[in-house]
C-alpha positions as CSV (number, residue, x, y, z in Angstrom):
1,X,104.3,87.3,73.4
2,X,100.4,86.2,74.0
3,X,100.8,85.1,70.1
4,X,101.9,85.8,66.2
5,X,98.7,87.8,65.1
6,X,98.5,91.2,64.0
7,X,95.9,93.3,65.7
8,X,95.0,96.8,65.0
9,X,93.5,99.5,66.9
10,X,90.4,99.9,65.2
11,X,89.3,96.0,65.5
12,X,89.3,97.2,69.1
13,X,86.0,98.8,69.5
14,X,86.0,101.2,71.9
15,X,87.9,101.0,75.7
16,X,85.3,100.3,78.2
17,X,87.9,102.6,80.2
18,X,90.9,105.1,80.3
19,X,93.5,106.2,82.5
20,X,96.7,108.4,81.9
21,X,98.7,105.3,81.0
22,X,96.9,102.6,79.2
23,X,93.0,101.4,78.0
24,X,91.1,98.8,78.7
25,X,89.4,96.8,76.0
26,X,87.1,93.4,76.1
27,X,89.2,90.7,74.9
28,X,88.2,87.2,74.1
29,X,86.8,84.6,76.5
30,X,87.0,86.1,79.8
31,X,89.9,88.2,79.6
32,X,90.5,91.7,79.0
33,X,93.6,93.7,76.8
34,X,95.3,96.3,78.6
35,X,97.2,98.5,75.8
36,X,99.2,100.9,76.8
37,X,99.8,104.7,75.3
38,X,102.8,104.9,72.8
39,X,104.8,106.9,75.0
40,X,104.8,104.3,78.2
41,X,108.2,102.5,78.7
42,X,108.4,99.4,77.0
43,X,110.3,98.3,81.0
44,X,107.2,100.1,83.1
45,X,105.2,97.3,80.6
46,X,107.4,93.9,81.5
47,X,107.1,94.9,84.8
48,X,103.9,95.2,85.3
49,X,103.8,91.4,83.7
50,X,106.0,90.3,86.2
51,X,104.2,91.9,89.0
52,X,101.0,90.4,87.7
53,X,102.1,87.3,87.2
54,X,103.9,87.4,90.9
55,X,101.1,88.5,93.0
56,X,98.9,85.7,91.2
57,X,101.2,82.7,91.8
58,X,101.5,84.3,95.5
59,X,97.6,84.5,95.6
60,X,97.5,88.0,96.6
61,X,95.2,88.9,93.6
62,X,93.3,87.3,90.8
63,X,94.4,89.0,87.9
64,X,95.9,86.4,86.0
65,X,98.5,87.6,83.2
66,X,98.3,85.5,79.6
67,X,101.2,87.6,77.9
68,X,101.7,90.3,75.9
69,X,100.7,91.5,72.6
70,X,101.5,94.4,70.1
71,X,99.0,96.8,68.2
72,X,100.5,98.9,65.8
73,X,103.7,100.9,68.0
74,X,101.6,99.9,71.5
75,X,102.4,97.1,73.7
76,X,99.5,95.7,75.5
77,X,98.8,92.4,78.3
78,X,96.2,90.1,78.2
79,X,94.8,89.8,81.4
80,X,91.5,87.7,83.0
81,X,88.6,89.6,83.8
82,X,87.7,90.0,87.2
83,X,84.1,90.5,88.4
84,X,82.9,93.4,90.1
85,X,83.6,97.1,90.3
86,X,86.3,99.5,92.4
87,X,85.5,100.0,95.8
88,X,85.0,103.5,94.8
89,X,82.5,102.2,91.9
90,X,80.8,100.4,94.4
91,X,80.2,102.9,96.7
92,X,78.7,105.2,93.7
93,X,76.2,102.3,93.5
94,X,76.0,100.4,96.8
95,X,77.1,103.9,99.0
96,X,77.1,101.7,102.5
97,X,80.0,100.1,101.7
98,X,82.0,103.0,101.3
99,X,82.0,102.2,105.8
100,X,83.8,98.7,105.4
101,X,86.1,100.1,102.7
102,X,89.0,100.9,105.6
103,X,88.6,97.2,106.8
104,X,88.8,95.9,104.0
105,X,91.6,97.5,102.2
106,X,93.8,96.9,105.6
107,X,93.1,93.4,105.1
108,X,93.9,92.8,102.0
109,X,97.4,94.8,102.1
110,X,98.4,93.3,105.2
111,X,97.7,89.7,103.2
112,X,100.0,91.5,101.1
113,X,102.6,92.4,103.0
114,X,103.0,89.2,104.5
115,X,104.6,87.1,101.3
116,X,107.4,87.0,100.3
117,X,109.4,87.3,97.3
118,X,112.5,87.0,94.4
119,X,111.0,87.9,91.5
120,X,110.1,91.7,91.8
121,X,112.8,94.4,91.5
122,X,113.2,96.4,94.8
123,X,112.0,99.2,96.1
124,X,115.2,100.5,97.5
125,X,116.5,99.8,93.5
126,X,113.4,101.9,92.2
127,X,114.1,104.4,94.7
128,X,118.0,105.1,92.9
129,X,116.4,104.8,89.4
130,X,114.2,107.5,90.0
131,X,116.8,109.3,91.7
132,X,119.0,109.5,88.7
133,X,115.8,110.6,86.7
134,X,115.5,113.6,84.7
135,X,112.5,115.2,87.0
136,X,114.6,114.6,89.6
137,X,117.7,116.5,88.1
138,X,116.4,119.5,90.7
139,X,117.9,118.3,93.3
140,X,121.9,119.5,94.1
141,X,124.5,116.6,94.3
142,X,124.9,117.2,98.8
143,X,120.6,116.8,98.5
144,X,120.9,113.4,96.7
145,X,123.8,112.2,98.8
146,X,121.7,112.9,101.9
147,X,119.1,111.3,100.4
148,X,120.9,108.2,99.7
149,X,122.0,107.9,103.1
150,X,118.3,108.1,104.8
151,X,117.4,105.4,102.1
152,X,120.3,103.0,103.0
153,X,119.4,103.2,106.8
154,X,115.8,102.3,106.2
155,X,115.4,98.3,106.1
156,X,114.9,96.3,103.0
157,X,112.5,93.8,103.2
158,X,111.1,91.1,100.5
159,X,107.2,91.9,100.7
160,X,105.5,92.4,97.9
161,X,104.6,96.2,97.8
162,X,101.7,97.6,95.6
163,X,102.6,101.1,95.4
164,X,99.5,102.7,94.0
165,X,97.1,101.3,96.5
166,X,93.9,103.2,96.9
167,X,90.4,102.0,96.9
168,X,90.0,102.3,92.9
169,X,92.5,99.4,92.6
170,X,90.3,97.2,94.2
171,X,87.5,95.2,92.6
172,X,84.8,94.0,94.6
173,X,81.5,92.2,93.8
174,X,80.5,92.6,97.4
175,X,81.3,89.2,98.2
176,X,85.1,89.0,97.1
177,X,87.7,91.6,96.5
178,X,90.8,91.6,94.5
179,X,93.9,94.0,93.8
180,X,94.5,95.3,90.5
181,X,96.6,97.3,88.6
182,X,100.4,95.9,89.4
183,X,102.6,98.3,87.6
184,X,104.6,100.3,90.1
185,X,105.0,97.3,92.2
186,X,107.7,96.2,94.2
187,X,109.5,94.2,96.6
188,X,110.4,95.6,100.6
189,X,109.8,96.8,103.9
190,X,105.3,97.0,104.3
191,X,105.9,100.3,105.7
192,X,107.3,101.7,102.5
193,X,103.8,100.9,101.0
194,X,101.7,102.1,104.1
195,X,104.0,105.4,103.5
196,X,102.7,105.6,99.4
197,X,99.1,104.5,100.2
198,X,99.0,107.0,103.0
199,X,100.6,110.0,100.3
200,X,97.4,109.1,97.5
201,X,94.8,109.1,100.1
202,X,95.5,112.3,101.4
203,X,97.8,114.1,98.7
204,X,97.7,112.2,95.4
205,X,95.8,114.1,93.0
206,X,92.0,113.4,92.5
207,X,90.8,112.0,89.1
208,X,91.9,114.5,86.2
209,X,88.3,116.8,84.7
210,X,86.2,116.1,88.2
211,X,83.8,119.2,88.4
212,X,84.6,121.0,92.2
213,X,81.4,119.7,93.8
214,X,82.1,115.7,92.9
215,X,85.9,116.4,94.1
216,X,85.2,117.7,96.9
217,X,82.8,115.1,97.9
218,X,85.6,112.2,97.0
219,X,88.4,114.2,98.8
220,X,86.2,114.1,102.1
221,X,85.0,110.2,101.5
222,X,88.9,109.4,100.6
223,X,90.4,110.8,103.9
224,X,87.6,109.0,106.1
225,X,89.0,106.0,104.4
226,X,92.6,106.6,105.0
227,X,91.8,107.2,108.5
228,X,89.9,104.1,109.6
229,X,92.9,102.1,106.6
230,X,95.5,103.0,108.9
231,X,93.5,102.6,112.1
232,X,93.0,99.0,110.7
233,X,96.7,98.3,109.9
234,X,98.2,99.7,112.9
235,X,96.0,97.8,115.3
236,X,96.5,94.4,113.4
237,X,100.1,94.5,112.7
238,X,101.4,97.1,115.8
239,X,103.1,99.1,113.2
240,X,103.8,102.6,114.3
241,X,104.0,106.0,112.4
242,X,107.7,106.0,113.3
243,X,108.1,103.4,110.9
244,X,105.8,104.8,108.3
245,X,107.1,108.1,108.5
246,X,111.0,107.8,107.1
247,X,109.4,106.6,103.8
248,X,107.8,109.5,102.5
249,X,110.6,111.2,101.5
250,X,111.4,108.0,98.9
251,X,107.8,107.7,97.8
252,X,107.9,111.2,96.9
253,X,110.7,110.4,94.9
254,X,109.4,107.3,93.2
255,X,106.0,109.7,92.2
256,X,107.9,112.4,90.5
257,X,110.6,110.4,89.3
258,X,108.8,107.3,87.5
259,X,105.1,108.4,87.6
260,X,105.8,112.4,86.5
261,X,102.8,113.6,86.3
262,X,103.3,117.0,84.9
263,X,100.5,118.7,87.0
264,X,102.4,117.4,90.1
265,X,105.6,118.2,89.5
266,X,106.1,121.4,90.8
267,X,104.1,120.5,94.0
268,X,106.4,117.0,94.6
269,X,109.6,119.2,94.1
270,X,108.6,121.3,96.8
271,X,107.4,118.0,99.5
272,X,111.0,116.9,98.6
273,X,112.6,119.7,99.7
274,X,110.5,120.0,102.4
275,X,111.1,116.6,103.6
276,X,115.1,117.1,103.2
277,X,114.5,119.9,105.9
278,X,112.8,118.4,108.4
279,X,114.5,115.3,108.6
């Protein structure tokens, strides 16, 4: 634990922001408090501190982890502050940088992609975990058997892979960029996370309360990214979409059976099927 205090929620101030699992709060000196929602799993939490504290020590991002710390039933880490906004932020601001977004984000996950490491769980491991998942419970024995057997045949690999990676978890100050937000991470084959990034850019659904006009907007400025991304990535690392392609069908999995994300669950049960089909 970051140290023997007792906190409370209400010495917090407000969160300068919130997603659907956690908030994020100014913390002392340059760092900031990430506390997560009650109903987050306490293991989702200490593996996000491993992540965090893996992808620093590899030099892959600057988000340096100080620990952990409790308020009231919520767990939260203590992480350092880093300059800048999202990409997406930036653009809002700075909108001619939305053009070098594609480069940029190709860059950064290829730097990604090419460490290697021990400490993360794997990707194939999540994979199972989510198979065996209650969301997941859908699917008939013969579907998961065949499912297993596509996963086994696909390669392993000890990259670190990001998993939610999309241009809001990347902070720029329009100088330097960074990689945030290591929760879902994981260790394997770079296409596995081409495959996920690929499925939010194009699928994943937009920011939750977005009036239609503003969506539809982002939806047009997010595919123009994943277009030139994967242009990028392909051309720097000769990566083809026959590699990319197997690992939909265990990204889908991972979505609906760690992330669940109620409004998506009927829609992922579907592309799983789907993908069962045509495979």
């Amino acid at each position: 634990m970051y140290e023997e205090e007792v906190y409370t929620l209400d010495s917090l101030g407000e969160p300068m922001f919130t997603s659907r699992s956690s908030q994020i709060y100014i913390w002392r000196g340059n760092t900031l408090l990430k506390l997560f929602k009650a109903g987050v799993s306490l293991d989702l939490i200490l593996n996000e501190e491993i992540n965090t504290t893996e992808a620093y020590e590899q030099g892959v991002s600057k988000v340096k982890c100080h620990g952990r710390i409790s308020v009231g039933d919520r767990t939260g880490l203590v992480i350092e502050k880093v300059d800048g906004k999202t990409l997406i932020s930036l653009a809002g601001v700075k909108p001619g940088t939305v053009f070098g977004v594609p480069k940029l984000m190709a860059q950064l996950q290829i730097n990604l992609h090419n460490t290697c490491t021990s400490a993360i769980r794997s990707y194939k491991g999540m994979v199972m975990s989510a198979l065996d998942s209650e969301p997941l419970s859908f699917l008939t024995d013969r579907e998961k058997r065949t499912t297993i057997e596509k996963l086994n045949a696909l390669p392993d690999g000890d990259s670190i892979l990001h998993l939610d990676y999309h241009p809001d978890n990347i902070m720029s100050d329009a100088k330097n960029a960074t990689i945030i937000d290591w929760m879902t991470a994981a260790s394997g084959a770079p296409a596995a996370d081409v495959a996920a990034t690929l499925y939010l850019l194009t699928e994943g659904e937009m920011i939750p309360g977005l009036n239609k006009a503003v969506a539809s907007i982002l939806e047009s400025i997010r595919r123009m990214i994943c277009k030139g991304y994967l242009k990028e990535y392909k051309k720097a690392t000769g990566m083809t979409d026959a590699e990319i392609a197997p690992w939909r069908l265990p990204f889908l999995i991972v979505r609906l059976g760690i992330w669940n994300i109620e409004s998506e669950v009927r829609d992922l049960q579907q592309k799983i099927r789907t993908e069962l089909k045509n495979q």
